[in-house]
C-alpha positions as a Markdown table, in Angstrom:
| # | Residue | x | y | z |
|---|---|---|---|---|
| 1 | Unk | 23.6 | 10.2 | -6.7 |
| 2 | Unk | 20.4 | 8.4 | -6.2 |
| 3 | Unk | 17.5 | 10.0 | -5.0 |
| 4 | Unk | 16.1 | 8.8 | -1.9 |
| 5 | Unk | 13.0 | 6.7 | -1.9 |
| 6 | Unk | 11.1 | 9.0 | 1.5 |
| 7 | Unk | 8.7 | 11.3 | -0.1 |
| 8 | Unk | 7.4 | 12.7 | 3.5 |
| 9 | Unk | 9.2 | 13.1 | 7.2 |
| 10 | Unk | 6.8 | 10.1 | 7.9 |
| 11 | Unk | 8.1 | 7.4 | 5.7 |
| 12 | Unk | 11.6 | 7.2 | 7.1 |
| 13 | Unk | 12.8 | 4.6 | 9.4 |
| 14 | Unk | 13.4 | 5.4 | 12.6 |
| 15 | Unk | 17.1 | 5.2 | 12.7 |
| 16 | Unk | 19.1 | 6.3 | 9.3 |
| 17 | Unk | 21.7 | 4.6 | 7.6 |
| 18 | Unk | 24.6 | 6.6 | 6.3 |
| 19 | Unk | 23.5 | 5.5 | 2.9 |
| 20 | Unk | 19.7 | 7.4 | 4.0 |
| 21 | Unk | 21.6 | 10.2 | 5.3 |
| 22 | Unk | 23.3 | 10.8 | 2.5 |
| 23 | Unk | 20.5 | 10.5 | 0.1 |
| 24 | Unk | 18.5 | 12.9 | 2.1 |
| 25 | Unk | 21.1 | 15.4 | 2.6 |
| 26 | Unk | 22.4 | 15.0 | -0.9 |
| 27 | Unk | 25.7 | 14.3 | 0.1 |
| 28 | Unk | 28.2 | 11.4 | -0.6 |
| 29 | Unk | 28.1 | 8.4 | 1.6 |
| 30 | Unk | 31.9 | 9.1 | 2.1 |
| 31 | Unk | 30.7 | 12.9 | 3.9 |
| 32 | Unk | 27.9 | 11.7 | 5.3 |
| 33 | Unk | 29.5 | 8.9 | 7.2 |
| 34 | Unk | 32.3 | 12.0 | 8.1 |
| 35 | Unk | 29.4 | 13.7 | 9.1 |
| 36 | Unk | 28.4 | 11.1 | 11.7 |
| 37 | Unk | 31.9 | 11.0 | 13.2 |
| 38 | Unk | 31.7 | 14.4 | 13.8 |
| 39 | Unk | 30.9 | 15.7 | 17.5 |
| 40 | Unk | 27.8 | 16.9 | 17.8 |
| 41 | Unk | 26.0 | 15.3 | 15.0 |
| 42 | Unk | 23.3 | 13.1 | 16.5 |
| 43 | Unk | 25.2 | 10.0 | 15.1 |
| 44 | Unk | 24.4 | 6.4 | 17.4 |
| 45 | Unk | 26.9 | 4.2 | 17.9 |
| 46 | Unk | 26.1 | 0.2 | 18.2 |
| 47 | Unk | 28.8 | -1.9 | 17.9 |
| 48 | Unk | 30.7 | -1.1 | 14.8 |
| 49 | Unk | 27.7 | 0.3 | 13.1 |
| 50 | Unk | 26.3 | 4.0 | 13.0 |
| 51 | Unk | 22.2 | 4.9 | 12.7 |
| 52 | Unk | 20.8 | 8.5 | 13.6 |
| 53 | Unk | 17.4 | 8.6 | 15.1 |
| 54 | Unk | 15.4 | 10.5 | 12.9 |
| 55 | Unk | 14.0 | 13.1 | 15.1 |
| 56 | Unk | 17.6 | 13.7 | 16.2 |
| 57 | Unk | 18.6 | 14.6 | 12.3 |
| 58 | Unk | 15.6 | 17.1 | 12.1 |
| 59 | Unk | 16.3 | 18.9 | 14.8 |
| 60 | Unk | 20.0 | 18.9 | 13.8 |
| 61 | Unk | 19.3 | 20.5 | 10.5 |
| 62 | Unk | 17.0 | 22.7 | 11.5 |
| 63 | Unk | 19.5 | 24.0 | 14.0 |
| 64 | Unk | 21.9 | 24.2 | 11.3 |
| 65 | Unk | 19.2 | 26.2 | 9.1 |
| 66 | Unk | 18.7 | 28.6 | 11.6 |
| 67 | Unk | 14.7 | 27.8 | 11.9 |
């Protein structure tokens, strides 16, 4: 898998790809675009295409990490 090309929070976009998702969660692009299906992950939907806002991710994983 290839690494993402983000070194800080500050470089990202400001909606994700599940191509970005998965190369900052080190994941697959098959689980991360699971992932986004999934209720309660901060996916967006717009048209046929799925972005998460990058704050929303964040807070999702730090949720998830218990911080």
């Amino acid at each position: 898998m290839k690494n993402s090309m983000y070194k800080t929070y500050e470089e990202l976009p400001l909606y994700l790809n599940a191509d970005t998702v998965a190369k900052l969660l080190g994941i697959s692009i098959s689980s991360a675009y699971e992932l986004m299906n999934e209720e309660g992950f901060p996916s967006v939907r717009i048209g046929k295409r799925l972005i998460v806002p990058k704050e929303n991710l964040q807070a999702w994983v730090e949720s998830h990490l218990g911080k």
